[in-house]
Legacy VTK file of the C-alpha trace (Angstrom):
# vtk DataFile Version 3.0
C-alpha trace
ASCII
DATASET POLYDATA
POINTS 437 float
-38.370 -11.408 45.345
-40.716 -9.630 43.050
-37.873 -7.725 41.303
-35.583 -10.525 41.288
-38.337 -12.483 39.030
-39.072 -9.464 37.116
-35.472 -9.283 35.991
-34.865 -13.118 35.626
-38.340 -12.661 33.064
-36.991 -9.825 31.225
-33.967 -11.578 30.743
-35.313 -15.035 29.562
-37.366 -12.351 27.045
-34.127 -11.300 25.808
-32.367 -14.268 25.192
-35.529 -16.096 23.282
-35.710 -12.287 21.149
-31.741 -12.466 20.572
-32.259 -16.468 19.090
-35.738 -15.677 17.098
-33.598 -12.552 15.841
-30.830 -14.765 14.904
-32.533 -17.366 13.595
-34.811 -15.184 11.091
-31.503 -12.889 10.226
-29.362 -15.820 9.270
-32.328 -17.421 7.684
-32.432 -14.404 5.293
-29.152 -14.570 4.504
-28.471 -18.060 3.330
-31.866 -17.268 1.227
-29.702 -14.711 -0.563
-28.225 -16.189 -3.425
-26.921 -19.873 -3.438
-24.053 -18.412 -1.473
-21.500 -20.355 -0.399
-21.353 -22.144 3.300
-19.743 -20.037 6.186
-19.408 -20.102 9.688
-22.905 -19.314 11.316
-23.180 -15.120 11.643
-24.106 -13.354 14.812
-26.589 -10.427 13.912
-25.438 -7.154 13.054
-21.984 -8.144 13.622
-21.494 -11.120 11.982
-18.490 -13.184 12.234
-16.195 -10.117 13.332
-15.700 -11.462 16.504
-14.316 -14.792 14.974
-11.178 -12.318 13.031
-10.841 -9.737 15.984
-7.276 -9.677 17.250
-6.026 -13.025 15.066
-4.286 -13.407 12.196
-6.897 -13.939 9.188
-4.676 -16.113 7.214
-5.129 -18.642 10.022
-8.265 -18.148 10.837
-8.972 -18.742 6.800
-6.865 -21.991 6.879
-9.239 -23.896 9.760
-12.245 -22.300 7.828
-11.128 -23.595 4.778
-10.424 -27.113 6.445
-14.416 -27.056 7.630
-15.971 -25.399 4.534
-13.976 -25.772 1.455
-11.954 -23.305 -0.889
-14.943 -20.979 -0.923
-16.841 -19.765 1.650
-19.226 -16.690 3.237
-17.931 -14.939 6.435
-19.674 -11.754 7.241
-17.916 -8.522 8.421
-21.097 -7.018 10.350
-24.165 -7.365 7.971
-21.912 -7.293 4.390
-21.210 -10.472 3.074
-17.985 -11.349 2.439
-16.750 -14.536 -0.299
-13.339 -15.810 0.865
-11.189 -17.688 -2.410
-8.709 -20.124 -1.085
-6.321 -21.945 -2.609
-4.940 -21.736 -5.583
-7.758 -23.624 -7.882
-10.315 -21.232 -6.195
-8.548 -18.271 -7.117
-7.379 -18.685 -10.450
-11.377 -19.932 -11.115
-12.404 -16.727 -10.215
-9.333 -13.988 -11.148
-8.366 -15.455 -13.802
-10.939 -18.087 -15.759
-14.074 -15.820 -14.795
-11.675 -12.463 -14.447
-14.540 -10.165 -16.400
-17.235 -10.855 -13.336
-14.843 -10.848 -10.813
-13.446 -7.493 -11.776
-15.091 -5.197 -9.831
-14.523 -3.266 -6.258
-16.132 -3.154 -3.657
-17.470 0.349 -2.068
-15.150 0.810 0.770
-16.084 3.346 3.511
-12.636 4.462 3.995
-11.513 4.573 0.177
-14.616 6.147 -0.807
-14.065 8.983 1.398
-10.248 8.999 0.385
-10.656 8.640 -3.371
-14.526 9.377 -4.383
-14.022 6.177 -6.820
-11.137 7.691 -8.802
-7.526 6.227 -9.503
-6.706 3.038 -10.789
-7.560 0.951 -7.427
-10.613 1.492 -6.446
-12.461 2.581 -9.673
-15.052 0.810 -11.454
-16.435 -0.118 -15.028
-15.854 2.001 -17.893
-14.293 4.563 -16.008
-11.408 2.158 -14.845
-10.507 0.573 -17.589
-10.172 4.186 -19.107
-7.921 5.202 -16.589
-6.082 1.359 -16.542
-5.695 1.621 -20.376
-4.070 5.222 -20.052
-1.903 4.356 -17.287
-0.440 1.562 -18.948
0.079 3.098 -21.922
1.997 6.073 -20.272
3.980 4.010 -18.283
5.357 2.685 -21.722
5.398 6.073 -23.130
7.631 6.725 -20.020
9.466 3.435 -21.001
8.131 0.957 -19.069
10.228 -2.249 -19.660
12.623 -0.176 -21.801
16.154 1.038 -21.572
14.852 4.180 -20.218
12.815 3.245 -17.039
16.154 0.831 -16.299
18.356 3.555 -16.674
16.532 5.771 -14.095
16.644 2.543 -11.614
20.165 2.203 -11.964
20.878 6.236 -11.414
18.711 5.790 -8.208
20.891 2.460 -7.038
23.850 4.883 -7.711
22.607 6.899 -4.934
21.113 4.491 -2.599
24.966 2.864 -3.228
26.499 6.514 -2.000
24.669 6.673 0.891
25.456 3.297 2.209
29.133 3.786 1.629
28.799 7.397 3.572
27.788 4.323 6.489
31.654 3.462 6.697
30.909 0.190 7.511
28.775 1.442 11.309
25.427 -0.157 12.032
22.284 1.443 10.600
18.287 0.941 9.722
18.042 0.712 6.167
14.532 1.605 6.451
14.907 4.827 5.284
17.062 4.740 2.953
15.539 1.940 0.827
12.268 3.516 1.118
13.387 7.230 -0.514
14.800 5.062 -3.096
12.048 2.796 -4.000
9.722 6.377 -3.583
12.673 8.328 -5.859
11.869 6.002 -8.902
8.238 6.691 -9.087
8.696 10.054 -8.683
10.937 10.504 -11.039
8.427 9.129 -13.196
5.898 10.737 -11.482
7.206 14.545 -11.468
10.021 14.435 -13.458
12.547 15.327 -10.264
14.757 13.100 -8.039
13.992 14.103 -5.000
17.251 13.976 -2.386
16.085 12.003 0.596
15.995 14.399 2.827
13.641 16.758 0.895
11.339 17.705 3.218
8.114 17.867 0.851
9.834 14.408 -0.437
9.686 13.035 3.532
6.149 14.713 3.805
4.759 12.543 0.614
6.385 9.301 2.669
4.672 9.981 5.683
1.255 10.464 4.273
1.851 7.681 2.364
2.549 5.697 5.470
-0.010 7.006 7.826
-2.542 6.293 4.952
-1.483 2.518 5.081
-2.006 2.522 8.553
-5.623 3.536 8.335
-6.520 1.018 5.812
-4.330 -2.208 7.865
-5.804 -1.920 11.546
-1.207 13.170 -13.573
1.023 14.180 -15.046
-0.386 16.911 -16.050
-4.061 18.420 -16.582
-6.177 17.550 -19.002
-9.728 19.774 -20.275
-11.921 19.434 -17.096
-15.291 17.483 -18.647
-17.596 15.961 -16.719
-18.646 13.180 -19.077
-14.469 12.630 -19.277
-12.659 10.165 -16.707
-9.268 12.485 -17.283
-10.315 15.366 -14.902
-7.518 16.882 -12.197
-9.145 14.738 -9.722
-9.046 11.270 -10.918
-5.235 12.205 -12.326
-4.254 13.427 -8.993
-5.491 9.983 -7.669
-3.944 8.004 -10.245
-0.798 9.736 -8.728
-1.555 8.882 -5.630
-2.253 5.462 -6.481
1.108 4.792 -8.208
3.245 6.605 -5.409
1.725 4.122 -2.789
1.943 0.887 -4.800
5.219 1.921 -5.964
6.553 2.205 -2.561
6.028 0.320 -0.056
5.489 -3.236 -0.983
8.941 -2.845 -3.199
10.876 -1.277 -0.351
9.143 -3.690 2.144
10.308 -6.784 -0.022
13.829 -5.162 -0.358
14.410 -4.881 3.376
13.084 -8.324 4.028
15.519 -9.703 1.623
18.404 -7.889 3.033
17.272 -9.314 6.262
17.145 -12.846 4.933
20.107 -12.860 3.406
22.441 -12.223 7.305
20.279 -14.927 8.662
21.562 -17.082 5.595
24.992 -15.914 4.179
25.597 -18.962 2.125
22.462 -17.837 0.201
24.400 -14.361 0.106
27.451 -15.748 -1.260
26.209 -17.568 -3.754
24.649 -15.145 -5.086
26.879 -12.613 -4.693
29.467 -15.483 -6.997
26.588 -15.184 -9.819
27.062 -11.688 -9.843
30.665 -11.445 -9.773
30.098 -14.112 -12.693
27.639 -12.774 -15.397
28.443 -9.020 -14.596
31.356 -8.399 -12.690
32.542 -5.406 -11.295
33.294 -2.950 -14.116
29.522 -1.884 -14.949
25.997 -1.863 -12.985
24.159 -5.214 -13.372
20.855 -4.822 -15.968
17.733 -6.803 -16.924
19.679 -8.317 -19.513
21.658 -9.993 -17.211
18.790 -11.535 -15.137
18.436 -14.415 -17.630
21.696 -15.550 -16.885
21.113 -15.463 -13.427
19.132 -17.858 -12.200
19.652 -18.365 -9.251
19.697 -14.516 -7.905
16.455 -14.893 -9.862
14.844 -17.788 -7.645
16.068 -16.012 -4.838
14.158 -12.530 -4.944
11.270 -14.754 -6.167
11.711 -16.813 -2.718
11.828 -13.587 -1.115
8.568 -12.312 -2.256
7.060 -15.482 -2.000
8.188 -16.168 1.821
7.534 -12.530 2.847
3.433 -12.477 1.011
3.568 -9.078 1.542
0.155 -8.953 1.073
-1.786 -12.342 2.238
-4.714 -11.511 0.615
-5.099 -9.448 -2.507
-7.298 -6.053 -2.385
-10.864 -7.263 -1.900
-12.628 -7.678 -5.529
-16.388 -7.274 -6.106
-19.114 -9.117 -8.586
-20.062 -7.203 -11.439
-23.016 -9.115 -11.564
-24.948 -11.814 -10.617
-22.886 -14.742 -11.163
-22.943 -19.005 -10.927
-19.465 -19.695 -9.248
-18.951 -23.373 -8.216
-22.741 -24.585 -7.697
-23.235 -21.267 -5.742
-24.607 -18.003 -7.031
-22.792 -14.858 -5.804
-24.672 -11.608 -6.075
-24.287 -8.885 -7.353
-22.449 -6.425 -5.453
-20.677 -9.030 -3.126
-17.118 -8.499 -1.737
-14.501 -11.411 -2.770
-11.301 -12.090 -0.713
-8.586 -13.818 -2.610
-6.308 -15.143 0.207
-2.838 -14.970 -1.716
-0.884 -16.329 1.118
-3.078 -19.601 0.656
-1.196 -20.249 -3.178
2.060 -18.470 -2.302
2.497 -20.729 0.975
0.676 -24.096 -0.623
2.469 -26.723 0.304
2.268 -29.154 -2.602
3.963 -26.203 -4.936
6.215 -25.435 -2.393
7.156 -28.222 0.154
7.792 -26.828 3.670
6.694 -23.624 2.515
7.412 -21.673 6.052
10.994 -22.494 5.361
13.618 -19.942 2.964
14.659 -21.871 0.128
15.675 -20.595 -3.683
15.184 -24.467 -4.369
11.843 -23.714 -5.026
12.011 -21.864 -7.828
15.507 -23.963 -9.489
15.108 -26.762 -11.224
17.430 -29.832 -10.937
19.659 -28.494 -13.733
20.040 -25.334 -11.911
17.893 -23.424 -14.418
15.171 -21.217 -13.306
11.389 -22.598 -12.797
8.554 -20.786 -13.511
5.348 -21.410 -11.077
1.992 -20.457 -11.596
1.178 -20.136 -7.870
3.648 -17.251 -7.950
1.197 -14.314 -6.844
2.586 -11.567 -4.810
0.908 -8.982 -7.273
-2.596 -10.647 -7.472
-3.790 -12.143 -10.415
-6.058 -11.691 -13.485
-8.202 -8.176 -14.251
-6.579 -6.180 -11.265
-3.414 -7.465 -10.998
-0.789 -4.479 -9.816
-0.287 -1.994 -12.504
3.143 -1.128 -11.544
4.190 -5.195 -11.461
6.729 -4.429 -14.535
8.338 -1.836 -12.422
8.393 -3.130 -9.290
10.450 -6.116 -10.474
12.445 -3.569 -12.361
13.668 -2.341 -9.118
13.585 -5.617 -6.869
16.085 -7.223 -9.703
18.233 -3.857 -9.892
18.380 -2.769 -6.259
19.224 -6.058 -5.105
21.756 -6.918 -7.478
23.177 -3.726 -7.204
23.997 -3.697 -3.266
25.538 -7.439 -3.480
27.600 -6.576 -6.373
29.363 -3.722 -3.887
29.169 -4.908 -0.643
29.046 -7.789 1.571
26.059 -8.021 4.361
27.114 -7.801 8.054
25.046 -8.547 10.978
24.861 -7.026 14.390
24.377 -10.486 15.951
25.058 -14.107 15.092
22.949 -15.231 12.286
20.853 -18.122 13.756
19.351 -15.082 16.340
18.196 -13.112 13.434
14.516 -13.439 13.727
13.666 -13.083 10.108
9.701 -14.139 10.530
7.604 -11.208 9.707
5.395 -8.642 11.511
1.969 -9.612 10.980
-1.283 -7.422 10.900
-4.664 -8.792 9.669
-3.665 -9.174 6.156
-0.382 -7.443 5.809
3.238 -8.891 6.463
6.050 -6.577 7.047
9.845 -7.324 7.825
10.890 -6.690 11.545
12.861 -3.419 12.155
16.770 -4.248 12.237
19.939 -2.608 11.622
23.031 -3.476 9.813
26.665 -2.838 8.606
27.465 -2.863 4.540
31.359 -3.983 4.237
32.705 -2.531 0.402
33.876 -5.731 -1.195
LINES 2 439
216 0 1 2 3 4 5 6 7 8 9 10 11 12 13 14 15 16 17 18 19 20 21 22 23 24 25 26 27 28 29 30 31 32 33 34 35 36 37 38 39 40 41 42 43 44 45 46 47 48 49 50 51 52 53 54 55 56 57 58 59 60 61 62 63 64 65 66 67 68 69 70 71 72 73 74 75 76 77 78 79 80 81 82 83 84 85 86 87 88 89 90 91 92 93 94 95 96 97 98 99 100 101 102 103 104 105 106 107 108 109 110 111 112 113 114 115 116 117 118 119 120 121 122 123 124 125 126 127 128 129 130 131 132 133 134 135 136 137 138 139 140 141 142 143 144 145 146 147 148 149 150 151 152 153 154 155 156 157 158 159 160 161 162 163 164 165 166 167 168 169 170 171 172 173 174 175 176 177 178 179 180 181 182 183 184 185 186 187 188 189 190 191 192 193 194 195 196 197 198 199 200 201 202 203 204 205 206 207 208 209 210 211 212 213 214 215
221 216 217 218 219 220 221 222 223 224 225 226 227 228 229 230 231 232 233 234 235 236 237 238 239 240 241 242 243 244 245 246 247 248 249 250 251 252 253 254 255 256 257 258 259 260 261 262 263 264 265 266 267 268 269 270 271 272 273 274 275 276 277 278 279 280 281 282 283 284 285 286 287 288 289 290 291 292 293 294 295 296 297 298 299 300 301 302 303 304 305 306 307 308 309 310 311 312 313 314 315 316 317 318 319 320 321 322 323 324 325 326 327 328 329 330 331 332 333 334 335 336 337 338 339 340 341 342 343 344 345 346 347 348 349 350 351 352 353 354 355 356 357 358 359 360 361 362 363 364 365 366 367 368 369 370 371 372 373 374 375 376 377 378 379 380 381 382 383 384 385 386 387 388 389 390 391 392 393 394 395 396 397 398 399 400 401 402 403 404 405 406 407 408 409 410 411 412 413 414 415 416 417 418 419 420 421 422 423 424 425 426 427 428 429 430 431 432 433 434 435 436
């Protein structure tokens, strides 16, 4: 019996140590700051056990309904300030954008990107490379003639290769992502790249194998080590633009394609504003888009139901900073939940449900929302926004205006909801036919 007691002592030891442990950890970090409330940490680990395996959106939503729009979760001993809502995040990103602006250090970035690029820099040395960006991007002819004509030469080719379909099913993954990729490359490099390029299909993979780790420029300048424009942080910029460029654009593509067989009257009436305001004689342009309103509200309903992203790339304070009767260090992470404004259902009533009606008035002109956030908000909203609605407006207009959607199954078994990981959405795999109209 000795041993038995000896164990059931040793035990009792270690439960009392694990509370005292707990109770003096969590002590000290309510004491830090004025942060605000959260659910109650474990030590070392924190709330991690609370996210692991669900969807964060959700588990935000009930925290939300306990805590308010802002509140602390901890991802092992870091803490971590969630932004809700749309009030909460347009407070911070927008209203107090300058102390918000910052990123956080993020093991896996770090190692990929040593704090250089556009996305996870800091201070002077990203708003150097921000300012340059932008300013080549226009140089290159962002939201110009010039950027709309390379779009519309890449829709030529994306349109080629779904007529060399003949009407047989097929997974537009591929093609719509060399296309989306082709654009900001072109840009890029100065090449279109034919989508079977094998150093093209090498960039793609990377590109997606790097997204998969972190869900789970042109040309040299003088190297100067007081200068942000060295090869390296160029190179990174690169890399920064090829990823954003991609993926979330092709991703939103595919899902509308997708939407659109699971609701052909949607398809059709678009596909009558098109006939409309450009016909059939010339490629649609941005010029047109103002006279479409509603192929307008739909790819806005299709970014907005897809929230490609539910929650923005974490921010970080740049100092310390009074936010809401709270403090928040210096330092701390900050989690804008984007799916929380894009899906809010006072802005958007039944939000889980496809419907252009949300962004039409009752005239039938387009509405404007300010809860329209697919590419963040404020200080470090997406760079390449300009271009990636560029190619939404072109690619999409330009594959209705030539041919009609077909699906392999009857519409109301399309299963349109997306795949979900912690805090990115993606459309389900599906293939296809394209009909010449």
């Amino acid at each position: 019996m000795e041993p038995l007691g000896t164990c059931t002592a040793l035990l009792l030891i270690g439960i009392i140590s694990f509370l005292l442990l707990s109770a003096i950890w969590n002590s000290k970090v309510y004491r830090k700051g004025r942060m605000p409330p959260g659910p109650t940490p474990l030590p070392i680990i924190g709330n991690v056990l609370q996210l692991k395996g669900k969807l964060w959106d959700q588990v935000f939503s009930k925290f939300r309904e306990k805590y308010g729009p802002v509140f602390t979760l901890y991802l092992g001993t870091e803490p971590v300030v969630v932004l809700h809502g749309y009030e909460a995040i347009k407070e911070a990103l927008i209203d107090q954008g300058n102390d918000f602006s910052d990123r956080p250090n993020l093991p896996l970035a770090e190692k990929a990107r040593k704090g250089r690029g556009i996305i996870f820099s800091n201070g002077e040395s990203w708003q150097q490379i921000r300012r340059f960006t932008l300013t080549t991007l226009r140089n290159f002819g962002m939201g110009k003639k010039s950027i709309e004509e390379r779009i519309q030469e890449e829709a030529r080719y994306l349109l080629e290769q779904f007529h060399g379909t003949k009407g047989q099913p097929f997974d537009p993954h591929h093609l719509i992502t060399c296309a989306t990729s082709s654009v900001i490359c072109s840009i890029l490099f100065g090449k279109h790249y034919g989508y079977d390029d094998k150093m093209f299909q090498t960039l793609i993979a990377l590109l997606f194998e790097n997204i998969e780790v972190f869900t789970s420029i042109w040309g040299q300048e003088k190297h100067d080590d007081a200068s942000e424009f060295t090869m390296e942080n160029m190179v990174a910029c690169c890399i920064d633009l090829f990823s954003a460029g991609t993926e979330t654009t092709s991703s939103t593509l595919k899902y509308g394609l997708l939407i659109l067989q699971k609701y052909p009257e949607i398809e059709e009436k678009v596909q009558e504003e098109i006939d409309r305001v450009v016909g059939c004689s010339r490629m649609p342009s941005m010029a047109d888009r103002g006279q479409m309103p509603y192929t307008d509200a739909v790819i806005h309903e299709i970014q907005r139901s897809l929230s490609i992203a539910s929650a923005a790339l974490p921010h970080a304070m740049v100092k310390d900073t009074p936010f809401r009767g709270y403090v928040i260090p210096k330092g701390t992470t900050i989690f804008p939940v984007l799916i929380s404004v894009l899906h809010d259902s006072k802005e958007f009533p039944n939000p889980k449900e496809f419907d252009p009606e949300h962004f039409l008035n009752e005239d039938g002109t387009f509405k404007k929302s300010d809860y329209f956030m697919p590419f963040s908000a404020g200080k470090r909203i997406c760079t390449g926004e300009g271009l990636a609605r560029m190619k939404l407006f072109l690619f999409f207009t330009s594959i209705l205006q030539n041919f009609k959607l077909k699906p392999i199954t009857d519409p109301e078994d399309i299963d349109a909801t997306p795949l979900v990981k912690p805090i990115i959405r993606f459309p389900r795999p599906y293939k296809f036919c394209v009909i010449p109209r």
